[in-house]
N, C-alpha and C positions, 0 to 999 in steps of 0.2 A: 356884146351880148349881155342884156342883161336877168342877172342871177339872184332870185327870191333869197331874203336871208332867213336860216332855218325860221319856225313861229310853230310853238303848238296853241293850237283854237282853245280857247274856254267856253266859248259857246254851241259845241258838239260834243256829245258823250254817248258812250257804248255802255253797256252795260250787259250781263250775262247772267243766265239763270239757266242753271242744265240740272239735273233730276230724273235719273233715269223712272220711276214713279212716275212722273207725270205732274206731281203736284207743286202747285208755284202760290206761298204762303200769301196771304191776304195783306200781310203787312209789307211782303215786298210790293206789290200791286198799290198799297196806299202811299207808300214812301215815293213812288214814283208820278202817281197822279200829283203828288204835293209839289216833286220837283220841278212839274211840267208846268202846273199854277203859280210855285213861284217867279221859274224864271221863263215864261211863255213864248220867249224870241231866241228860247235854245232847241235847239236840234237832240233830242231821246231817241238812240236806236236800242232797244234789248233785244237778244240774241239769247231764244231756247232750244233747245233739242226736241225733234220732234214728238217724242212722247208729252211733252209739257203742251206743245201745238195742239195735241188729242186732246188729253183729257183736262186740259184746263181755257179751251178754248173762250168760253164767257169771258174769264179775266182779262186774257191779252184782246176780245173786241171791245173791253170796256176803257182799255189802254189805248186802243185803237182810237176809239172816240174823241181821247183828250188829245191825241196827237203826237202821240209818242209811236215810229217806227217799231214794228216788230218782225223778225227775220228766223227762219227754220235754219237752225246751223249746219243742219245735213241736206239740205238743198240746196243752201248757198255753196255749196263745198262741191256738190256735184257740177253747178254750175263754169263754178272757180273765175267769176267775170275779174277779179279783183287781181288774179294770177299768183296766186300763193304756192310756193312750189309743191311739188304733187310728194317731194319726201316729207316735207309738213304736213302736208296735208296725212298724209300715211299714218306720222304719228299721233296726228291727232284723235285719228279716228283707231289708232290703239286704245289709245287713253279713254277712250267716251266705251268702247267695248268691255273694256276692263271696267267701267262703272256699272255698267249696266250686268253684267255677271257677277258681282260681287252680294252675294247672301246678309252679310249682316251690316246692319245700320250703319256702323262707325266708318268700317270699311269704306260702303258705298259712299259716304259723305266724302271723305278722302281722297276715293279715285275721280270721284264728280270735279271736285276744287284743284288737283291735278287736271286733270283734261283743262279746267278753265285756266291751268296757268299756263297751257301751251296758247290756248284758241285767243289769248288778251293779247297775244304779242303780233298775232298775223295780220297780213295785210285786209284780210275781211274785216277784221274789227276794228283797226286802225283807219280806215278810210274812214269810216264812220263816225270816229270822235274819240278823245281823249276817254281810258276805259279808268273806271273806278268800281269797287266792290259795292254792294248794294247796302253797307253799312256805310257809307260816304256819301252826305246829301251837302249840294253847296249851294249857299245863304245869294244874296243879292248884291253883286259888284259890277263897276264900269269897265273892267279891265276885257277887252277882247280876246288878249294872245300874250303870249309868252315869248319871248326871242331867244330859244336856247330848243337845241334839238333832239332832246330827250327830256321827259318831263317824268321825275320818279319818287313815289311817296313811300314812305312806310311808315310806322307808327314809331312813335318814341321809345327807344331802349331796346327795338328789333332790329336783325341785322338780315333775317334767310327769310324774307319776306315782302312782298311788293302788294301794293295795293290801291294804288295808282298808276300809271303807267301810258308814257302817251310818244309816239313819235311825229317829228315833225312832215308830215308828207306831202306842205307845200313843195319840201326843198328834196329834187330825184337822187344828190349827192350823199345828203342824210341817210333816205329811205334804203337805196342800193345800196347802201357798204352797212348797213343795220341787218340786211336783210341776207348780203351774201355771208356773212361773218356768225347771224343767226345759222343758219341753214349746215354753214363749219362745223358750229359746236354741237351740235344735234347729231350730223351724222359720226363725227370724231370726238366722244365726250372722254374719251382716255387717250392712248396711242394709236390702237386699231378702229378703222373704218369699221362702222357696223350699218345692220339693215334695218329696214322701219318694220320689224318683225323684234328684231333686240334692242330698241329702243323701249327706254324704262321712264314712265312721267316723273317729272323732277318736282320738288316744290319750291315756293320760292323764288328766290335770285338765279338758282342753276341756270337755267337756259340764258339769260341775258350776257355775253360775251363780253370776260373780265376787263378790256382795254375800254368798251364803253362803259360800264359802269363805274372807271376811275374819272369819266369827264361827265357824271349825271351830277347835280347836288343835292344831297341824299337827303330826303324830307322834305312831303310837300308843305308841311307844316312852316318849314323855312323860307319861301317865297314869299317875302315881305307884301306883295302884288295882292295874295289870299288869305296870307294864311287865318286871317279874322274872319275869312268867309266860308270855310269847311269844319262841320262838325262833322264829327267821326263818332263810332261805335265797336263791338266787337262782337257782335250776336253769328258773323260770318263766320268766328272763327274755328277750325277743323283742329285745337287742341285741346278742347273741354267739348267732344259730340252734343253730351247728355243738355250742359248748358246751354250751347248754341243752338241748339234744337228748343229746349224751353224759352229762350229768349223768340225766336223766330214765330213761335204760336202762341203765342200769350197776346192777348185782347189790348195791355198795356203796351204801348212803346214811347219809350222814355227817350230813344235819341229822334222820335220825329216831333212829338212834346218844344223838347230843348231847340230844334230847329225852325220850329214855330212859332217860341218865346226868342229865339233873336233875331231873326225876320221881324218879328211885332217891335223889337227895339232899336234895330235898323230904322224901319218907318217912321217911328216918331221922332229920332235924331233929323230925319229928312225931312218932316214938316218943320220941328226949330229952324 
């Protein structure tokens, strides 16, 4: 019999935007038509919550247009074609409740980026592609795949934080013991079994199941294969709100700028 060796895809990506508002920033919407135009033979699914599906519908059919996937996370989940267990599923939809009840800005921002660090890990959003933060746009490479069966970023000098994140779901050996060992820590995150009622959104590393994360290598920056073709940013980030909130609505963005200027010097190394 023959058995696929793990591979995560570089040419499928997930990405997520949840907001219980409704509102899905202009700049995330440009960042993502650029990625779709740079690299036009990859696969873009983003993944909102249906408030974002309301009230900002225009944006995601003008996403639509250029061809990037777009997916109702609370329909997908009712659906569950993907089979993500239903106590996942449970917490998840703790997490997205707790966002959408939370009164003040920081908060909300908070419980939103918890929710998405349950919803990055599940088989919904894994089927669909390697997930990265919407501060993560990657430049132009030949590389198809990766041969190693967990693919895990973070930024330099952070340790309780993921921002990449990809499983290999060619390989069922992979997915299954990712998924049953997920589903362990979740419902057993101390001694005693708990319910998807006392289930608390983690940030971070939490959920990912300590024995795998001793076999990921830590930084996607380190994957010799890329690491020249990912610029990154921090406008995502949920520990300065007030900044990440100014960065996200400001008419300037300086990390889609910078990924435009080395795309444009990729190009001309490749006519030399």
């Amino acid at each position: 019999m023959f058995v696929k060796s793990p591979r995560i895809d570089l040419n499928r990506h997930s990405k997520i935007w949840i907001n219980p508002e409704g509102e899905i920033p202009k700049k995330i919407v440009e960042r993502l038509k650029w990625q779709k135009e740079t690299r036009p033979g990859d696969a873009i699914t983003l993944f909102v919550n249906r408030a974002c599906g309301d009230k900002s519908s225009s944006a995601l059919e003008s996403l639509r247009a250029c061809g990037i996937k777009i997916k109702i996370i609370e329909l997908c989940l009712e659906k569950n074609e993907k089979q993500d267990d239903p106590f996942v599923i449970a917490c998840f939809n703790k997490a997205l409740d707790i966002a959408k009840k939370e009164k003040n800005l920081a908060d909300r921002v908070r419980a939103s980026v918890r929710a998405t660090n349950v919803l990055r890990l599940m088989k919904l959003v894994q089927h669909e592609g390697l997930y990265s933060d919407n501060d993560i746009l990657f430049l132009k490479f030949d590389i198809a795949s990766l041969p190693t069966p967990y693919l895990f970023g973070q930024y330099e000098g952070e340790v309780n934080d993921v921002h990449l994140f990809g499983v290999a779901i060619n390989d069922p050996l992979t997915t299954d013991y990712f998924y049953a060992r997920l589903v362990e820590k979740m419902k057993r995150p101390w001694e005693e079994e708990i319910t998807s009622d006392e289930f608390e959104p983690p940030c971070g590393l939490y959920l990912v199941p300590g024995e795998i994360i001793s076999k990921i290598q830590f930084g996607h920056l380190k994957f010799a294969e890329i690491k020249d073709c990912i610029i990154t940013g921090s406008d995502q980030s949920h520990h300065d709100i007030t900044r990440a909130k100014k960065l996200l609505n400001s008419e300037e963005d300086s990390l889609l700028n910078e990924a435009k200027s080395a795309v444009a010097s990729q190009e001309k190394q490749y006519r030399v």
